[in-house]
N, C-alpha and C positions, 0 to 999 in steps of 0.2 A: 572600068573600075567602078563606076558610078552604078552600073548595073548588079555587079557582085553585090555593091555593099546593098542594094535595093534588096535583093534574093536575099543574103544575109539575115538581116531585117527583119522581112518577112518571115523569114524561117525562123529566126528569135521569139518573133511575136508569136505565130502559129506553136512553137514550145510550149509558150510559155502558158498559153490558154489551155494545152492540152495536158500540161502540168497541174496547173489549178482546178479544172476539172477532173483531174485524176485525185488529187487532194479532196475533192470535195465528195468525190463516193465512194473514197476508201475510208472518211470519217462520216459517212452515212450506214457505208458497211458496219464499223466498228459500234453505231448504236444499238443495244439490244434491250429489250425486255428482260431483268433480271427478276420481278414480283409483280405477280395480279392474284388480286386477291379481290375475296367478295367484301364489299364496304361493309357489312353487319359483326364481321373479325378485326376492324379496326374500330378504334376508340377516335370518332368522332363527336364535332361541334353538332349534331345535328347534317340530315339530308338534303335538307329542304332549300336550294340556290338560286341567283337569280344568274344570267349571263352581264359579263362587264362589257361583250365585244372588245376586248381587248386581245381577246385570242378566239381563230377560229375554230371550229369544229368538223373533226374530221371521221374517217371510219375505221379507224386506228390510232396509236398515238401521231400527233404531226410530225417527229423526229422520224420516224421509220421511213423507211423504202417502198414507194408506191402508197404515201398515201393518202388518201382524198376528200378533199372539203364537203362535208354534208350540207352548210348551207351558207349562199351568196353572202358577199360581203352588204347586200341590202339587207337581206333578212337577217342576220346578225344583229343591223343595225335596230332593225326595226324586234324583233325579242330584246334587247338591252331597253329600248324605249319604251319598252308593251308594260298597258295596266290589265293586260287580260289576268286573272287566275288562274290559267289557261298555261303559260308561258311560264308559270313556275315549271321548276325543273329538281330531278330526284338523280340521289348520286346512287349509284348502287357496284359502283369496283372501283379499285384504287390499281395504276400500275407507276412501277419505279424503272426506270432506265440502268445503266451500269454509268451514265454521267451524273445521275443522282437528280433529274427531272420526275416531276412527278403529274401523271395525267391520269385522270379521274373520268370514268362512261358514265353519262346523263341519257334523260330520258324529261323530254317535256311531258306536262302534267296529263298533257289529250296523246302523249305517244304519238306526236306529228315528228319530233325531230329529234335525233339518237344517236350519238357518237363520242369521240370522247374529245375533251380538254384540255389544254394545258394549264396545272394548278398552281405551278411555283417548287421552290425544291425543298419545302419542307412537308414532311408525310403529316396527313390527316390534317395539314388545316391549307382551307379554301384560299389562293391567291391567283395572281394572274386572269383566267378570263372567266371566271366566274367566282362569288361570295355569298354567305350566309345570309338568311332571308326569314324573316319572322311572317309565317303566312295569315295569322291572327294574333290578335292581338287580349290580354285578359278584361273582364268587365265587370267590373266590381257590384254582384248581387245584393239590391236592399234587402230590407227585412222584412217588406212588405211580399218582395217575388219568394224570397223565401222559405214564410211563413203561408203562402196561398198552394193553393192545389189548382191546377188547369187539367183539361180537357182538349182532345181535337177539334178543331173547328172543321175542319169537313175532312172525316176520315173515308179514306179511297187510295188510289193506287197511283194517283201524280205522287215522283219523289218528294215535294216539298211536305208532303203530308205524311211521309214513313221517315223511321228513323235510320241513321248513318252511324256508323263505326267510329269513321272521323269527319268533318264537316267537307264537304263538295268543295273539290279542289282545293282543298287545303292541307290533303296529304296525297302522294301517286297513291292512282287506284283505290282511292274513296270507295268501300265498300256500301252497300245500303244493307241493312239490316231488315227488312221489311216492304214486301213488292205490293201492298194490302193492307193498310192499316184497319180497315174494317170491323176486325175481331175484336179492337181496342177500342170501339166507338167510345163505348160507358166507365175507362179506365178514367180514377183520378193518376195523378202523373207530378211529381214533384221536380221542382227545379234546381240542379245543386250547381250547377255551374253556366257561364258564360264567353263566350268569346267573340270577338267582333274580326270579320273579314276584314285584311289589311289593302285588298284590292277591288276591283272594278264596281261592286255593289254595294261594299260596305255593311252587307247584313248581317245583324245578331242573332248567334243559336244560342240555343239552352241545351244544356244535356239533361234530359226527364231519366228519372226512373219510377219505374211501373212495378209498386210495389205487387200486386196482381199477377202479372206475367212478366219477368224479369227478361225474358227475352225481347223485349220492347225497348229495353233502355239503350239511351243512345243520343246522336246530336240530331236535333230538329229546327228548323227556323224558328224567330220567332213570330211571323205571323201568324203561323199555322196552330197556336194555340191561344187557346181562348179560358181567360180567369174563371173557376167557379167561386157562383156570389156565395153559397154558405160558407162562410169564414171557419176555416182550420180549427180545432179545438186548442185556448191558450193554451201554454205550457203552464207559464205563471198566473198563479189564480190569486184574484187581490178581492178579499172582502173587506166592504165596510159600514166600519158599526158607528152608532151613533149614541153619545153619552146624555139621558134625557135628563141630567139633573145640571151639568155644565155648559150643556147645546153646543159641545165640542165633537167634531169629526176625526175617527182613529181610523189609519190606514193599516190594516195590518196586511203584509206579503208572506204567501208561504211559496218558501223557495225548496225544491225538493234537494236534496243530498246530490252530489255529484257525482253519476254513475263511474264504475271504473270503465276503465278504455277498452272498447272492445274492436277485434277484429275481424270482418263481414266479409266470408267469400263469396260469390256469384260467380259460376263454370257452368256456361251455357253454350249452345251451336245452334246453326242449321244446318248441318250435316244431318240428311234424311236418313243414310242409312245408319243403321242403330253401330256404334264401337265401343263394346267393354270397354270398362277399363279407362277409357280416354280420359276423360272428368277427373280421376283420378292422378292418373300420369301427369296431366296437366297441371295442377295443383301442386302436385309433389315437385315437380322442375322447377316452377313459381317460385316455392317457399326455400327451395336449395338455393334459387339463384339469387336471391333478394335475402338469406338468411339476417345476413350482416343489419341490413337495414331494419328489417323487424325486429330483430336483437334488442340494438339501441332504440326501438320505439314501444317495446315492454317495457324497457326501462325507465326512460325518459317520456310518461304518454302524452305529458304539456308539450310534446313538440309537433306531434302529429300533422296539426295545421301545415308544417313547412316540411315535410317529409313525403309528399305526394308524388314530389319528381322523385326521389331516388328511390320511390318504390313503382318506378317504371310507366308512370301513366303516360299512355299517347306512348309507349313502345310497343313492339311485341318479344315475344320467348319462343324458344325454338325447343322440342320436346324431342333429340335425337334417337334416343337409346332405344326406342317402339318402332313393331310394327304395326301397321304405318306409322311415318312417321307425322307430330302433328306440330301445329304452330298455334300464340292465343296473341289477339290482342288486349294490350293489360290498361283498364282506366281506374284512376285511383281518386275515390273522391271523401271527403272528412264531414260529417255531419255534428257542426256544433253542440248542439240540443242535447242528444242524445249521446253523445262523446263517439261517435262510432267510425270506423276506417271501414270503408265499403271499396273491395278490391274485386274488377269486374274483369273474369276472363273469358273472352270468348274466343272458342276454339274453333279451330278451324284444322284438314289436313293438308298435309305438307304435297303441292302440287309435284305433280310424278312423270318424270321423259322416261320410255321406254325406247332405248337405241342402244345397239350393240354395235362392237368393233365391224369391220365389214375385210375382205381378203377379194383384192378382182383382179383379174388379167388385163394383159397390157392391150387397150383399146375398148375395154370392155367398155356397156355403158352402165353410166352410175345415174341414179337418183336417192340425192341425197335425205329426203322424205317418203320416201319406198321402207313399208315395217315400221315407221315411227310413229308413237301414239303417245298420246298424254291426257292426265285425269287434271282437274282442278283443284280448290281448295273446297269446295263443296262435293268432289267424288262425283264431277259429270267427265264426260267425254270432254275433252280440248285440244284434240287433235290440231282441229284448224287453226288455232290461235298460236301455234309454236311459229317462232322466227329463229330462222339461221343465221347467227351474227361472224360467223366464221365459215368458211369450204375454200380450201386451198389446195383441193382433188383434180388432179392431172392426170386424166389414167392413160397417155401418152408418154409419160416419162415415168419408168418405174420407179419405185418408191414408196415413204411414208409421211403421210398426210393426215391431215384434223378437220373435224366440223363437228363445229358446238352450236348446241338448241337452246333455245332459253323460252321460258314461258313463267308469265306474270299471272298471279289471281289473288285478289283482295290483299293488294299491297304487299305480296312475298315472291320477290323471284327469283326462280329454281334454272339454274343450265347444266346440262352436259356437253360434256367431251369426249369424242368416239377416235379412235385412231382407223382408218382407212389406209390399207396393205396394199399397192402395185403390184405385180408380180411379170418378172419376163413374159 
């Protein structure tokens, strides 16, 4: 009797685990992917994250079936702890579950570590194991930086001494603007802005522009320039006269008229090879996409000073409707003095996966970078640089299957999706 009930038992228990295990991959089954979408389609707080380690990171969502931790629960720890600049992290896809979780693909700032998140279940804002991240910080320009003109202190082809897009590691994929600053030896170079790094060095840039060669303008440290002593010519010119019968001193100020508000394009590249039209395109997408805000900035031109973010500085614009197609990034900066809105695009094309659907027989062999090629945003070869973040190609089991390419250049990344055919 004592034995039955022992078997019993047993055989209750062993149910019961194989109950719950049954439970638990038919609700693993039931989790799906219902939206992945590229983050520059959604209306975020900004890209820029750090990791909470609160969640790890995986090479897919962590709710899915098979899938796997990109990095140790040390290193987790130790990027939630890191004052590198290094270990900031960029969000570049959002996806949604059908339970209504929501995980978000990063990419640290050096491209060491790449997977995706769990972000919390509400779309587009950061929770869960990673949060919004100010990577600099603003620095309030006296009148003196200003008012002065600088020069390179040793212009040559170390990055610190050419200028940046956006400040090194302080946005994925810090573009440089300039491999030689050389040709700029004898530019004067004005300062209209500053920022200070929120990590590891703590250094201040300036954003110069190079009235002379507008393709110069950009972020530089700020050791690397050096004040020139002939002082700027005043604006305000103050004479004075002196009354020889009362031995009294009269200050008189001539203050000039206050220019009306004007608005300063700059559409510039290094795109060697020469493209109609671009500079144009460019500009026109610019002004369609920002209408609203320039609008109300004719209108309203006292506001100018506080209209810089929503006339897109520190974003870029995407230029679909051309071929090729192109991308700019937009920095907006307001020159007191002169009342002037100085909107700087530099354009750049839209990097390019050349991959086609593929149709193979059952056993055949695949390579899944066989025919695949890809250009930059400067229109080189980057072949080499395409990563496959997807191939789930079985050519054992016939069917249909995906692998997607994705490739990064100067902060815009571009992937495709190729469907791959089995065949008996």
């Amino acid at each position: 009797m004592k034995i039955q009930q022992m078997i019993i038992g047993t055989l209750a228990a062993g149910f019961g685990m194989m109950l719950f295990a049954s439970q638990q991959a038919d609700a693993a089954k039931k989790v799906k992917i219902t939206s992945n979408v590229k983050i520059t389609s959604v209306d975020v707080a900004g890209r820029d994250v750090v990791i909470t380690g609160k969640n790890k990171i995986y090479n897919k969502a962590g709710v899915l079936k098979h899938a796997k931790q990109v990095t140790s629960s040390k290193r987790l720890k130790q990027l939630k702890n890191s004052n590198r600049s290094k270990d900031f992290f960029n969000v570049y896809r959002m996806a949604v579950t059908n339970k209504h979780q929501v995980y978000y693909k990063v990419v640290s700032f050096e491209t060491k570590w790449r997977g995706w998140i769990y972000g919390g279940r509400t779309k587009a804002a950061y929770n869960g194991g990673l949060k919004k991240v100010q990577t600099t910080q603003n620095v309030d320009l006296s009148q003196d930086v200003q008012n002065a003109r600088f020069k390179l202190s040793n212009p040559g082809t170390a990055g610190v001494d050419n200028t940046w897009t956006n400040i090194p590691w302080t946005k994925y994929k810090a573009a440089i603007n300039t491999k030689d600053s050389t040709p700029y030896a004898n530019d004067q170079l004005r300062v209209i802005d500053a920022k200070k790094v929120t990590r590891q060095y703590y250094n201040t840039f300036y954003y110069v522009v190079d009235d002379a060669h507008p393709e110069f303008n950009g972020w530089i440290n700020q050791s690397a320039l050096t004040k020139i002593t002939d002082p700027a010519p005043d604006k305000v010119v103050t004479n004075t006269v002196t009354n020889t019968v009362t031995n009294t001193i009269t200050k008189t100020v001539k203050v000039p008229a206050k220019n009306e508000l004007t608005i300063n394009y700059i559409v510039h590249s290094k795109v060697k090879t020469p493209q109609p039209g671009a500079a144009d395109a460019v500009l026109k997408a610019y002004q369609k996409a920002y209408a609203d805000v320039l609008s109300q900035l004719t209108q309203n031109p006292d506001t100018a000073s506080t209209k810089l973010d929503a006339l897109g500085s520190g974003q870029q614009i995407d230029v679909n409707d051309t071929t090729p197609q192109y991308f700019a990034d937009i920095y907006a900066s307001f020159d007191k003095d002169k009342n002037v809105v100085n909107i700087d695009l530099n354009w750049k094309l839209m990097p390019v996966i050349n991959a086609t659907d593929r149709i193979l027989q059952s056993n055949q062999v695949f390579d899944p970078r066989a025919g695949v090629t890809a250009t930059d945003a400067l229109g080189n070869d980057a072949t080499n640089r395409i990563v496959i973040t997807e191939n789930n190609v079985n050519t054992k089991v016939p069917g249909i299957y995906h692998v997607t390419y994705e490739i990064n250049s100067d902060g815009m990344t571009v992937d495709k999706r190729i469907q791959v055919t089995v065949n008996k």
